[in-house]
Structure formats: structure tokens, C-alpha cells
N, C-alpha and C positions, 0 to 999 in steps of 0.2 A: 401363091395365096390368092384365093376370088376377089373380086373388089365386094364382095358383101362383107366378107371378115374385114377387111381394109377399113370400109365406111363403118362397121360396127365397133373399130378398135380407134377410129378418130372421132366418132360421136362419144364412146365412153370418157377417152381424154379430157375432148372438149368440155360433157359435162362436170369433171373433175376439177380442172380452172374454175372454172364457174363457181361452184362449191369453196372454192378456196378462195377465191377474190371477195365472194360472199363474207367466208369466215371474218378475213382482216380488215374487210369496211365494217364489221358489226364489234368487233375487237375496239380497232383505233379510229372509228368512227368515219363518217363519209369524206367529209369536208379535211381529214388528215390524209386520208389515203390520194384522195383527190390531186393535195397542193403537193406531195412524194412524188405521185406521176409527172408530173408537171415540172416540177423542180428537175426532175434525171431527166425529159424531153429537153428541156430549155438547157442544162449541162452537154446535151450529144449533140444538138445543132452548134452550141456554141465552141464544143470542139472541132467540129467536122470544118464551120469555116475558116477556124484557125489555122488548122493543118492544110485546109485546100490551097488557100490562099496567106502566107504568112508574112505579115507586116514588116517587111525592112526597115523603114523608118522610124516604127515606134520605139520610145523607148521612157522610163520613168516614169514622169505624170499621163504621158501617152498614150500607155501600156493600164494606165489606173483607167483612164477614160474607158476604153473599149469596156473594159469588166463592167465598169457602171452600167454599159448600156445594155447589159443582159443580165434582169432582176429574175435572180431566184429566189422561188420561195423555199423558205421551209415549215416542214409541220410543228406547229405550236407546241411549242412544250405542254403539259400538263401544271396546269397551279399547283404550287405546293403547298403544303394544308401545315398549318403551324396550329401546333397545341394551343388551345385555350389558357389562357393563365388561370395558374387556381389561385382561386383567393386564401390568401391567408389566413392561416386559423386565427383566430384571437385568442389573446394570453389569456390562458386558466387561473382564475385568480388564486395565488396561495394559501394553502391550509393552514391556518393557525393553529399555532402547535397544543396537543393536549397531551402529551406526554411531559411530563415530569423530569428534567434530566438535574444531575449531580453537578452543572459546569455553572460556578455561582463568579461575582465581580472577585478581584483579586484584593487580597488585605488581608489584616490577622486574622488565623482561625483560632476563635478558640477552645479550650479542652485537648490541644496537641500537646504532647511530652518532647522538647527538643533536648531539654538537660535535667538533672536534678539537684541543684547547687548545694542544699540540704546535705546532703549525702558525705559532704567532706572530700577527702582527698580518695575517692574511688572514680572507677570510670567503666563504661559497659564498652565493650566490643562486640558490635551484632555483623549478623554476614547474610546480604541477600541473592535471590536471583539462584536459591539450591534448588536441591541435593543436583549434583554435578560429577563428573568422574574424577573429581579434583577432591572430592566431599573425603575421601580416605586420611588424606596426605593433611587438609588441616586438622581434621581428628587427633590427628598423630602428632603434630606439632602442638595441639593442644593441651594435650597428653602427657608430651612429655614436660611441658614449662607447669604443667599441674594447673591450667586456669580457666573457668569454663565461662563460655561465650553463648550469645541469643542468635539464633539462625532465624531468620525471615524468609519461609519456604514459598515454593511456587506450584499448587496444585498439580498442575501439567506438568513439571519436573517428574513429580513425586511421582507418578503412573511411567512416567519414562526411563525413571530408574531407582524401580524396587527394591525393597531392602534398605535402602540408604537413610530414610526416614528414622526408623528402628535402631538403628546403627548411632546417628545423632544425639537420639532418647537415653539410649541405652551409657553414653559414655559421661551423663547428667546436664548438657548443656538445655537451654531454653530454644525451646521453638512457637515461632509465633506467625502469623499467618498474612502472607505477600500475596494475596489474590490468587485465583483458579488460572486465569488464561493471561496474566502480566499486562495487559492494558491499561491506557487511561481510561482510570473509571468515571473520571468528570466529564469525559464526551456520554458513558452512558445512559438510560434512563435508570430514573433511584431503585427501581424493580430488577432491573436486570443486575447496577453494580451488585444489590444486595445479595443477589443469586450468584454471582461468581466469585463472592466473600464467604458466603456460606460453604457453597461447592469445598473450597479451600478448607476451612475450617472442617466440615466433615471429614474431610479428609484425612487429616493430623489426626483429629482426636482421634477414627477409627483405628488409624497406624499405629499408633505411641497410648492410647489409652491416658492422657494427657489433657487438661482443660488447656484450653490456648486463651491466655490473657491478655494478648497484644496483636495489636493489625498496625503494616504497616503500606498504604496506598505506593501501587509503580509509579517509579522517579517520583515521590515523594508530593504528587498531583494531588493535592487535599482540598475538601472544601468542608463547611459545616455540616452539609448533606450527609455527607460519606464517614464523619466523624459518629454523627447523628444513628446513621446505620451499622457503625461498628460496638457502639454503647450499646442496641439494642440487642445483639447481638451477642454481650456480654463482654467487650474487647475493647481495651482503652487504644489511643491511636499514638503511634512513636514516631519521629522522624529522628534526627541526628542533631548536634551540635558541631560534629569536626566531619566533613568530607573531603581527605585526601584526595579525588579522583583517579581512585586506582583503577576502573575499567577503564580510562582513557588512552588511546593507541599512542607509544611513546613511554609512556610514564615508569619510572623504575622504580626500585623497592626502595632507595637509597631516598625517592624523593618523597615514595609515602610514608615512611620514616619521618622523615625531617617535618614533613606537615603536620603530623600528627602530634609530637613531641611541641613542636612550637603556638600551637594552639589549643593547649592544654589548659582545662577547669575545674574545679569541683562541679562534678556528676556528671561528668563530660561522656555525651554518647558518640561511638566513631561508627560509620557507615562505612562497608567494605564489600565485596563481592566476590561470591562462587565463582572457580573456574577460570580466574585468573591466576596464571604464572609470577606475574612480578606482586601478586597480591600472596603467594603463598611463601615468596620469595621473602619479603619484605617481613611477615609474621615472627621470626623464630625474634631477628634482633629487634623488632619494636618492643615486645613483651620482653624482652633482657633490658632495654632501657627504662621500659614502664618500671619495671620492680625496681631497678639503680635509683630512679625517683622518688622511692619510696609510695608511688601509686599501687592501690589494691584491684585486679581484675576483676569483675562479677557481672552477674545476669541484670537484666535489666529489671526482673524482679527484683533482686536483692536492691537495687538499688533505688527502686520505691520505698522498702524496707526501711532503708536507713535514712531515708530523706524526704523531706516536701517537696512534690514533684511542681516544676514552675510552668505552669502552661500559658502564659504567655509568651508571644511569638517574639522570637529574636529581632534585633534589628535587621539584620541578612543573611538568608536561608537561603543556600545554592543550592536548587536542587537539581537529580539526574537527568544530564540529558541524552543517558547513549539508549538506543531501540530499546523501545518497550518488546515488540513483538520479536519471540523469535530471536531472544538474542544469547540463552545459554546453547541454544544451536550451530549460531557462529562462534562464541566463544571455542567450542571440543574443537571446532576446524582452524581455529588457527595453531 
């Protein structure tokens, strides 16, 4: 190789360093690059004399000394940049409510139907939370004891299973109208309760060709509101006199029997529910005991009929507390 290629392939190098020492001072700046060099010169002299010459007698604090006395630098870290704090927003002052809702203070309502004392020695059996895949079998036991009962249906049932409305109608019992979608309707506004009472209500009547004369608000959640909008409606409002708690997990038929029987009145209304096993269980011998009393079964119309309905509120009204939502869903699954 000539020494012209030689000197031209050691000037290209040389200018290549160059360009590149250039890069990493305009990178990490002069004064880092600078104290790098420096720091790894002052580390090779400081090893070179170690190893030249290496100290027998040092040892511990001894051994700290000599390092003291070779300061290296190094390059400065970079500040670290910490977020700004945000300032907090300030609270949005809240909305005052313009909606209208149904959830009024707690105390008598009234214009509720709990009993009909008037009525004498009869009593209504109503059944809510239908039509259900269960709605067959009490037909049938009602059927065969010859006594007809007020079903308090559930809009959304009634779309989930067809026919069964019809079937209810058909065999002469009373149906009366348990809200579109089974919520509390006192958490709603009075606009919306009144549109998922109606919902319900159209419902029925369109099935059964039937005026629906009675509403009765889920787990028994009443206010004047919701009374107010079932009047208008055309629909007086019912709750109960006797709740067995036959939906309740445990309970047998033998016990909603025995409650039923032992808090017995004139115009006495019982609260009972679709879709339960120990509730259909329970049905054949309550209504054998009912008649052994000489008690008469009937609708809860009839039992306006024969009586002055007392709308005044009882001293102590339990009402429902198993799931309003969704709950003839779990019922089929258990």
C-alpha cells in the first residue's frame, strides 16, 4: 500500500473522531464530556500507581485515605424535572333538584286498602311477582278447591311468558297490576313511576281485555305520590293485612300455613308469591283449613263488594324485602 493511501485512510479516520467527539460534546454537553475524561484519566493513573507500587502496610482507614486523595469527578447528573402540581379543581356546586320524585317522609298513607273489616268472615288471597312457570300448577290447585284468587302481575313477566296472562283471565281469577319492570317506584320520578304503571296496565288490559282495578306498588314501597298516580289512572291501591313470608329462603309451607291461620280477620288480604315451591306447597292445605273455618275465599273485588274498605294504615305493615329486580329470574333457578 503507498504512503498516499496510508496518510488518506489516517486523515479520513482522524477526521471521523473528530465528528464524533464533536457529536457527544454537543449531545452531553462540554463541561460533561470534559469532567468523563478526566474522571477515567485520574482512575488510570490511579490504578497504574497502585499496581506499580502496592502498599504493604496499608490497611482499613489507610486504604480510605489514599482513595481520598484521588478526587474523581463525575458528570453531573441531569435535574429531574417534577411535574407542576395541578391545582385542584373546585367543587361544582350541586344541582338542585327539579325533578319531582315519588320518595316522600315515612307515615300513614292514605287511601291504601290493607283490609276490609266490613266484609265479614271472607278473606282475599292475592299472588304477586307473576305469571311464572309455576303460574300452571297454582291454576290447578285453584281449580280444583273451586276458589278464585287476585294475581298482582309484572309487566316484564308477562312479555317473558306468553300466554299465561290469558290463561289466569281465562280460569275467572282477578288480575291487577304490579308495575312494568318491579322496582321501587319511590326512588323514581312521578313521570317515569307513572309510565311503568301505565306500561303494566296496558299491558293486561290489552291481554285479558279486562279493566284492571287495583295497583299494587313492589315490596309494598308506597307513598301518596304513587297512590295519587294510581287513582288517576283509574286503579285504587292494595297492600295486605297477613304476610306469611313465603318468598323468604327457609320458610316451609307447614309455616305459611300456621301464619296465615293464626292472624286471621274479617277482610283479611294474604300476600303471597309466584314461583315459589313451598308457596305452592303450602296452597292446597291452607284453603282446606280456610273452609274447616268456615272462612269464604274471593277476589279482592268481591271483597269491596261486600265491605267498607278501611284505608286507614294498620298499626304495623311488614313490608317485602326480598329483590325487587330480577327476582322471578332467580326464583325458576332455584
Amino acid at each position: 500500500m503507498s504512503r498516499d493511501r496510508i496518510f488518506l485512510l489516517i486523515t479520513l479516520f482522524s477526521l471521523a473522531v473528530i465528528m464524533f467527539s464533536l457529536q457527544v460534546m454537543i449531545y452531553y454537553g462540554f463541561d460533561s464530556v470534559k469532567a468523563a475524561v478526566l474522571s477515567f484519566i485520574a482512575q488510570g493513573q490511579f490504578v497504574r500507581q497502585v499496581s506499580a507500587n502496592p502498599p504493604s502496610n496499608i490497611t482499613g482507614n489507610g486504604l480510605d485515605q489514599v482513595r481520598d486523595r484521588v478526587q474523581i469527578t463525575k458528570p453531573p447528573e441531569p435535574a429531574k424535572k417534577h411535574p407542576e402540581p395541578k391545582p385542584e379543581p373546585e367543587p361544582e356546586p350541586k344541582p338542585k333538584p327539579d325533578v319531582q320524585t315519588v320518595q316522600e317522609d315515612a307515615g300513614p298513607v292514605p287511601g291504601v286498602i290493607h283490609s276490609i273489616p266490613g266484609a265479614g268472615k271472607k278473606i282475599a288471597l292475592t299472588f304477586d311477582d307473576g305469571p311464572s312457570p309455576l303460574t300452571p300448577e297454582y291454576l290447578r290447585v285453584l281449580g280444583e278447591e273451586g276458589v278464585r284468587a287476585t294475581f298482582f302481575t309484572v309487566g316484564s313477566y308477562i312479555r317473558r311468558y306468553p300466554g299465561m296472562l290469558a290463561l289466569i283471565a281465562k280460569e275467572g281469577h282477578e288480575i291487577g297490576d304490579h308495575s312494568f319492570s318491579h322496582r321501587n317506584l319511590k326512588l323514581l320520578s312521578v313521570d317515569a313511576a307513572e309510565q311503568d304503571i301505565l306500561s303494566a296496565l296496558n299491558l293486561i288490559e290489552q291481554e285479558t281485555h279486562q279493566k284492571v282495578r287495583f295497583f299494587r306498588p313492589p315490596g309494598g314501597n308506597v307513598s301518596p305520590a304513587l297512590v295519587k298516580t294510581a287513582e288517576a289512572l283509574g286503579m285504587k291501591t292494595v297492600l295486605w293485612s297477613i304476610d306469611p313470608k313465603d318468598w323468604k329462603p327457609g320458610n316451609t309451607s307447614a309455616r305459611i300455613v300456621r301464619h296465615v291461620l293464626t292472624h286471621l280477620g274479617p277482610g283479611s288480604i294474604v300476600v303471597m308469591h309466584e314461583g315459589k315451591p313451598q308457596t305452592l306447597a303450602a296452597l292446597p292445605a291452607l284453603i282446606q283449613e280456610l273452609k274447616k273455618g268456615g272462612w269464604q275465599l274471593v277476589t279482592v273485588s268481591e271483597l269491596l263488594t261486600d265491605g267498607q274498605a278501611n284505608v286507614q294504615q294498620p298499626p304495623v305493615v311488614q313490608t317485602e324485602q326480598y329483590p325487587l329486580q330480577n327476582s322471578l329470574l332467580q326464583q325458576s333457578q332455584q
